[in-house]
MARMAR-804922 format. One record per residue (C-alpha): chain; x, y, z; residue in three letters; residue number from 0. Coordinates in Angstrom, 1 decimal, decimal comma. Each point is the difference from the previous one (the first is absolute). Layout:
% MARMAR-804922
unit|xx|yy|zz|code|pos
A|X|Y|Z|ALA|NUM
...
//
This chain:
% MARMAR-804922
unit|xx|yy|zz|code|pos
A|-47,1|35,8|157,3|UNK|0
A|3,4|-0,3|-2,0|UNK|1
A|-1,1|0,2|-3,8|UNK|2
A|1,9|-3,3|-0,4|UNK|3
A|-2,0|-2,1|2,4|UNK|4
A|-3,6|1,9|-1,6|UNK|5
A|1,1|-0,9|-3,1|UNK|6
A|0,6|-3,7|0,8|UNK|7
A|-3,0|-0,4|2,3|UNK|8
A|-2,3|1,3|-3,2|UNK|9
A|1,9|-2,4|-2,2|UNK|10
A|-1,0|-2,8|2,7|UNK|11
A|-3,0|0,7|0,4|UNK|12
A|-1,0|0,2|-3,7|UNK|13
A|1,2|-3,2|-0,7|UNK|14
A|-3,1|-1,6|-2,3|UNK|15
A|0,4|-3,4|1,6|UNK|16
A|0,1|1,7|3,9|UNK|17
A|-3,2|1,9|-1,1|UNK|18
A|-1,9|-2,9|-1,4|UNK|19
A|0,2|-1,5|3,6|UNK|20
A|-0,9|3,3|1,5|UNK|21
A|-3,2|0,4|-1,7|UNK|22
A|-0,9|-3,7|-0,1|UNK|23
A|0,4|0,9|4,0|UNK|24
A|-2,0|3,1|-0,4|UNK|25
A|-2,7|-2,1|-1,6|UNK|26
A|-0,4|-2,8|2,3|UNK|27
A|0,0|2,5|3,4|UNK|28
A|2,9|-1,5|1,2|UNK|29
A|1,4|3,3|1,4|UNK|30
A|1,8|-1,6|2,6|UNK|31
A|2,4|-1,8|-2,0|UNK|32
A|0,1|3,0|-2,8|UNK|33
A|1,0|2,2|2,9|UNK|34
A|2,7|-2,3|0,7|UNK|35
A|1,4|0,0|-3,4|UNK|36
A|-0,1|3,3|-0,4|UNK|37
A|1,2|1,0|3,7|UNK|38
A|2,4|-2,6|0,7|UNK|39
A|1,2|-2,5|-2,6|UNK|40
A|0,4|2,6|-3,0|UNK|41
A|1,5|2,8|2,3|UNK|42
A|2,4|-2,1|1,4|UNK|43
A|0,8|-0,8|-3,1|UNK|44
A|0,6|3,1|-1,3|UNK|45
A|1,8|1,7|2,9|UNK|46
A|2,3|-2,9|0,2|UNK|47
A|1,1|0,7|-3,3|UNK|48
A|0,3|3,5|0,6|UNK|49
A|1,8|-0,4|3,1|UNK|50
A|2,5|-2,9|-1,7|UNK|51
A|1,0|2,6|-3,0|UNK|52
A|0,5|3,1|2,1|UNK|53
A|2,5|-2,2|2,0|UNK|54
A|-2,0|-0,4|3,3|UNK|55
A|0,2|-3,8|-0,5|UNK|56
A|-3,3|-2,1|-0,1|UNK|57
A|-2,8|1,8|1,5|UNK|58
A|1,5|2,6|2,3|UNK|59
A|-2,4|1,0|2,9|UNK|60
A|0,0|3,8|-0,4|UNK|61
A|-0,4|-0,2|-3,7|UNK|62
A|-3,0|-2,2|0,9|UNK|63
A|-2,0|1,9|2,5|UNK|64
A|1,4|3,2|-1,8|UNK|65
A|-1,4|-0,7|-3,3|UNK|66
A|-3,0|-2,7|0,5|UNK|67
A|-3,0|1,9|0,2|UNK|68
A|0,8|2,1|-2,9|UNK|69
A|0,9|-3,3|-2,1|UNK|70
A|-3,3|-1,5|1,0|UNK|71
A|-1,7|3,3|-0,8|UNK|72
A|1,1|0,2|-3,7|UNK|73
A|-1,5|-4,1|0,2|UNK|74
A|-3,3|1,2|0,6|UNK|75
A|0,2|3,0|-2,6|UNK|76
A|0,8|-2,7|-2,8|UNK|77
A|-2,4|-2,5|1,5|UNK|78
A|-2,7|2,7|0,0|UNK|79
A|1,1|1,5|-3,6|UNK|80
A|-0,3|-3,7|-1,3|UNK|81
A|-2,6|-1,3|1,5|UNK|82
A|-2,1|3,3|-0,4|UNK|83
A|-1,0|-0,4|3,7|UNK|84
A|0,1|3,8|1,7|UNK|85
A|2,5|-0,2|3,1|UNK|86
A|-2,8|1,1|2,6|UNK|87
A|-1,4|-3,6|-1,0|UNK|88
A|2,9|-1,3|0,6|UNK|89
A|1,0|1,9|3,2|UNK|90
A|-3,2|-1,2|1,1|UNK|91
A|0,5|-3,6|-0,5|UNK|92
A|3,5|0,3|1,5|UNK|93
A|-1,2|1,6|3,2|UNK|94
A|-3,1|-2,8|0,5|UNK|95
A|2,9|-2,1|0,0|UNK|96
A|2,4|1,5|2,2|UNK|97
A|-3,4|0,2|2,8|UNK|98
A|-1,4|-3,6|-0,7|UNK|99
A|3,9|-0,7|0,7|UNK|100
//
């Protein structure tokens, strides 16, 4: 991943307000809609960004599936690191999901 986009997905990410409705998520076991925001609406976000400021216009497909699961990777680190949850909890919550899916 470009250092530009790590650096803006960890800025994202850490946003106080963005966390406080992570963990308030977390807390109530509404993984479903955590994993959204995490997976899909945040992402998005950020690789749109990315994609607008390196010139590929707003939300370029091969920026997207080039860079998406390493965005949504360092989500989880800074969910994990704020929440204090390990990521094999996590991993296994996600993967319930994906199978109850």
């Amino acid at each position: 991943m470009d250092d530009r986009l790590r650096e803006m997905a960890e800025t994202r990410y850490r946003q106080k307000e963005f966390l406080a409705a992570l963990f308030d998520l977390a807390l109530e076991e509404q993984w479903f809609d955590l994993r959204h925001m995490v997976q899909h609406d945040m992402a998005k976000a950020i690789i749109s960004d990315y994609s607008e400021e390196i010139g590929k216009g707003y939300l370029d497909t091969d920026v997207y599936y080039n860079n998406w699961e390493e965005v949504v990777k360092v989500g989880w680190q800074v969910f994990c690191e704020h929440t204090g949850l390990p990521i094999e909890k996590v991993a296994i919550k996600l993967k319930y999901l994906s199978e109850a899916h």
